[in-house]
C-alpha positions as a Python dict, from the first residue, in 0.01 Angstrom:
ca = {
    (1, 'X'): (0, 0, 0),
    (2, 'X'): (150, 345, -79),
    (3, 'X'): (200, 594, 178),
    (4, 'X'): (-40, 911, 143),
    (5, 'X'): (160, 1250, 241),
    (6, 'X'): (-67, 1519, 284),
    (7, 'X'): (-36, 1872, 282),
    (8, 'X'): (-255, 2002, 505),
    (9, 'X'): (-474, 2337, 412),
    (10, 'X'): (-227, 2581, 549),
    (11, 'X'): (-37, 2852, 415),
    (12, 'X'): (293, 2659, 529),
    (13, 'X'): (217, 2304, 522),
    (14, 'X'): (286, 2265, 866),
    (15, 'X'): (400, 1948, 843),
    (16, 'X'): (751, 1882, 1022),
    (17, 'X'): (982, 1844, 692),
    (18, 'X'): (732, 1889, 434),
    (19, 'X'): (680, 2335, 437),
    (20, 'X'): (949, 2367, 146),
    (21, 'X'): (648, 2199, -71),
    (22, 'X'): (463, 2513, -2),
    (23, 'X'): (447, 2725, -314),
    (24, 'X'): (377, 3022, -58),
    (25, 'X'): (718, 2968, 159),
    (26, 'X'): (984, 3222, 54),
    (27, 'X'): (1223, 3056, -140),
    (28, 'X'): (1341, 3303, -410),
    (29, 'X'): (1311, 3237, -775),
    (30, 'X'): (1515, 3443, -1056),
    (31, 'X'): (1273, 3415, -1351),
    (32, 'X'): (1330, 3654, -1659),
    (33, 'X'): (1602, 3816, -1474),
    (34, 'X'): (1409, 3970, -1207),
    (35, 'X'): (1395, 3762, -838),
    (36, 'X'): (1062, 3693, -690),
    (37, 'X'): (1009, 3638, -338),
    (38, 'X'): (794, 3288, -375),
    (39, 'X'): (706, 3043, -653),
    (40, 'X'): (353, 3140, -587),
    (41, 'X'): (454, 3549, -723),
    (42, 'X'): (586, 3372, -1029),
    (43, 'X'): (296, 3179, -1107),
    (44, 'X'): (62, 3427, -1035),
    (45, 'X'): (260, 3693, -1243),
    (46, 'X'): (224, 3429, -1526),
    (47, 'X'): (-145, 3487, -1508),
    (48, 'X'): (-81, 3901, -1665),
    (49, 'X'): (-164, 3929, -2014),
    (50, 'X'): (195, 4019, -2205),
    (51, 'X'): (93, 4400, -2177),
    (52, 'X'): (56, 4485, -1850),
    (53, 'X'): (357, 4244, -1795),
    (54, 'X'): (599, 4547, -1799),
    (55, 'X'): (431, 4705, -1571),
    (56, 'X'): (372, 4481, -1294),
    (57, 'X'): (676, 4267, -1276),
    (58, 'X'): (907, 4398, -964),
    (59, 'X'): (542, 4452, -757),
    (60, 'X'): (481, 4055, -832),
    (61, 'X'): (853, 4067, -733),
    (62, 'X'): (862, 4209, -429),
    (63, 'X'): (497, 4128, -298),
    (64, 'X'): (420, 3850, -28),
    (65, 'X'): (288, 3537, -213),
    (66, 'X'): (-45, 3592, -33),
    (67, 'X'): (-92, 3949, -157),
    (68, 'X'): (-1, 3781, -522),
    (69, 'X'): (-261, 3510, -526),
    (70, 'X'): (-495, 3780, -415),
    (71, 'X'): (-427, 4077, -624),
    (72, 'X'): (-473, 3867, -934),
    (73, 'X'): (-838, 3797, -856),
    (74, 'X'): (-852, 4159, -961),
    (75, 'X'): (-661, 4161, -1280),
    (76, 'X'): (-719, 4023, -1605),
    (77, 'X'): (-603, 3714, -1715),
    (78, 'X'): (-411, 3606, -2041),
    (79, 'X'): (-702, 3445, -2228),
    (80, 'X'): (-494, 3095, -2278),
    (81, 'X'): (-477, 3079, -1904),
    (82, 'X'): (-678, 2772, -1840),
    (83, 'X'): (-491, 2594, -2154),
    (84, 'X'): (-108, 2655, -1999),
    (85, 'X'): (-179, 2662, -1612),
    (86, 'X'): (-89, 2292, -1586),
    (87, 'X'): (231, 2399, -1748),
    (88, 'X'): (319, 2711, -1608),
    (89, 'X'): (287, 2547, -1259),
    (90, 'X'): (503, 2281, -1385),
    (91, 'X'): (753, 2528, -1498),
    (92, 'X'): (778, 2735, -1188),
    (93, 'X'): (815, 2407, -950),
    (94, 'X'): (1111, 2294, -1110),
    (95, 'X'): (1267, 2672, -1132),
    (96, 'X'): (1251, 2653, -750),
    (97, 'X'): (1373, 2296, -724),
    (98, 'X'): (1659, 2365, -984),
    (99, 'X'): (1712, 2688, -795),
    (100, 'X'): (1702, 2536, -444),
    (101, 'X'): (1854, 2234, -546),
    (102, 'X'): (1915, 2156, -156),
    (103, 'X'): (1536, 2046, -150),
    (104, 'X'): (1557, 1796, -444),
    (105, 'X'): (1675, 1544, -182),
    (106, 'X'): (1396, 1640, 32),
    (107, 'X'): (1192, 1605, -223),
    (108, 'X'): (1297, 1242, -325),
    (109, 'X'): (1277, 1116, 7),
    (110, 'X'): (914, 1123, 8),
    (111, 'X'): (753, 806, -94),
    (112, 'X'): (388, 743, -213),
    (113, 'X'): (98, 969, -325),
    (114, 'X'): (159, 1318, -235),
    (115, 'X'): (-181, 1488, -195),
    (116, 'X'): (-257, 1849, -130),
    (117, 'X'): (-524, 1872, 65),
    (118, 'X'): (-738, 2216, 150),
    (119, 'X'): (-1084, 2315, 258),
    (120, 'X'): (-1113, 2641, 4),
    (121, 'X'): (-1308, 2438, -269),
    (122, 'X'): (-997, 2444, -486),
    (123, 'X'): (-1048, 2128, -656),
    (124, 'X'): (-792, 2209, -925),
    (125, 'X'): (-439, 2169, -735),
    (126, 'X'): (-593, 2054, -485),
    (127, 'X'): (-853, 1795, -312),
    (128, 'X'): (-1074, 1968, -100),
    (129, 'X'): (-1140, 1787, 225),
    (130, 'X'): (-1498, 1906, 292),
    (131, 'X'): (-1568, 1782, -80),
    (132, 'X'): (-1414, 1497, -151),
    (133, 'X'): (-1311, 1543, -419),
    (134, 'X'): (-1016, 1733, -670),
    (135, 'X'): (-778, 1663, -929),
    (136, 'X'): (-496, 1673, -684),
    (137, 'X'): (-238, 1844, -983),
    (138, 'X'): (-6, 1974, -788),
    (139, 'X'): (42, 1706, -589),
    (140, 'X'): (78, 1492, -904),
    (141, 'X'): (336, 1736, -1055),
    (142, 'X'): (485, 1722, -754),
    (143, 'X'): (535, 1326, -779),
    (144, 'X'): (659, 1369, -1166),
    (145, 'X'): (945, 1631, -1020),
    (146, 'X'): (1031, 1354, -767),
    (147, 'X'): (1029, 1062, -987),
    (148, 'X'): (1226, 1205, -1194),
    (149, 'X'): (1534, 1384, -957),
    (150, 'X'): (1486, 1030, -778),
    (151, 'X'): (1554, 864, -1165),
    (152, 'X'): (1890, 1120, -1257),
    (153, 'X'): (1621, 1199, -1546),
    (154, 'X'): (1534, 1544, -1677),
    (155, 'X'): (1150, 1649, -1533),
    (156, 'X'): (963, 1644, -1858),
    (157, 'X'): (596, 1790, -1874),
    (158, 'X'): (485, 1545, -2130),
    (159, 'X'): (517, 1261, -1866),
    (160, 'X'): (227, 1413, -1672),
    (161, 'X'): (-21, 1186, -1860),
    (162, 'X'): (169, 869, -1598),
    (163, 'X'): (36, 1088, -1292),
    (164, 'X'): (-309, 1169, -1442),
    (165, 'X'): (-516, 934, -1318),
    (166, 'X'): (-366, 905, -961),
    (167, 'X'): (-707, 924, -746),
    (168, 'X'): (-668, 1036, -393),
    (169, 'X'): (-752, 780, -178),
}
């Protein structure tokens, strides 16, 4: 039976060992030449159509990753959002790991289904407890990153379609 690790709907997945999973922790990422304070500013900055890109990019920069998911409820989105998110995400997470490369051995030491659990209805990323239900993607991009630091391979996006249809238990 594989072990379930949960992350736990908290800002900092509280979990002894596991908070450097947390998109929201401050691990800083240099992406276009410009250092962000979380991987959650550089997703969220992702979000910007190319024109107000300019404009915006050392606020994203600078902000806290909370203020970042927030503010871009607000702004408009690049219309091919919901066709690259999956990506984007995927993108960002292995900046930070390449980046941080001190938690790729963190990472690999986790065995099993990694499942982010939350209780905001997110059933995207997430699986929301109250629910029951959700996708679970980052936790399954998550489990491709591992898989393949733990393999000496190259993370490759188009090996998603192995985690797809991991159900949450």
């Amino acid at each position: 039976m594989n072990k379930i690790i949960q992350l736990k709907d908290t800002p900092f997945t509280r979990q002894e060992g596991l908070e450097f999973l947390s998109n929201m922790r401050y691990y800083k990422i240099l992406y276009n030449g410009v250092i962000f304070n979380a991987s959650e500013n550089v997703y969220q900055f992702s979000k910007l159509p190319e024109e107000m890109k300019k404009d915006w990019i050392y606020r994203f920069a600078r902000m806290n990753p909370f203020t970042a998911r927030k503010i871009t409820r607000k702004l408009p989105v690049r219309e091919d959002w919901e066709d690259i998110k999956l990506k984007v995400m995927f993108d960002v997470l292995r900046l930070k790991f390449y980046q941080h490369s001190y938690l790729i051995k963190d990472l690999i030491k986790i065995e099993g289904i990694i499942v982010e659990y939350n209780y905001w209805k997110d059933t995207y990323w997430g699986y929301d407890y109250n629910l029951k239900q959700g996708e679970n993607n980052l936790g399954k991009l998550l489990m491709l990153l591992r898989d393949a630091f733990k393999n000496g391979q190259e993370p490759n996006f188009n090996d998603f379609y192995k985690y797809e249809n991991i159900k949450v238990p």
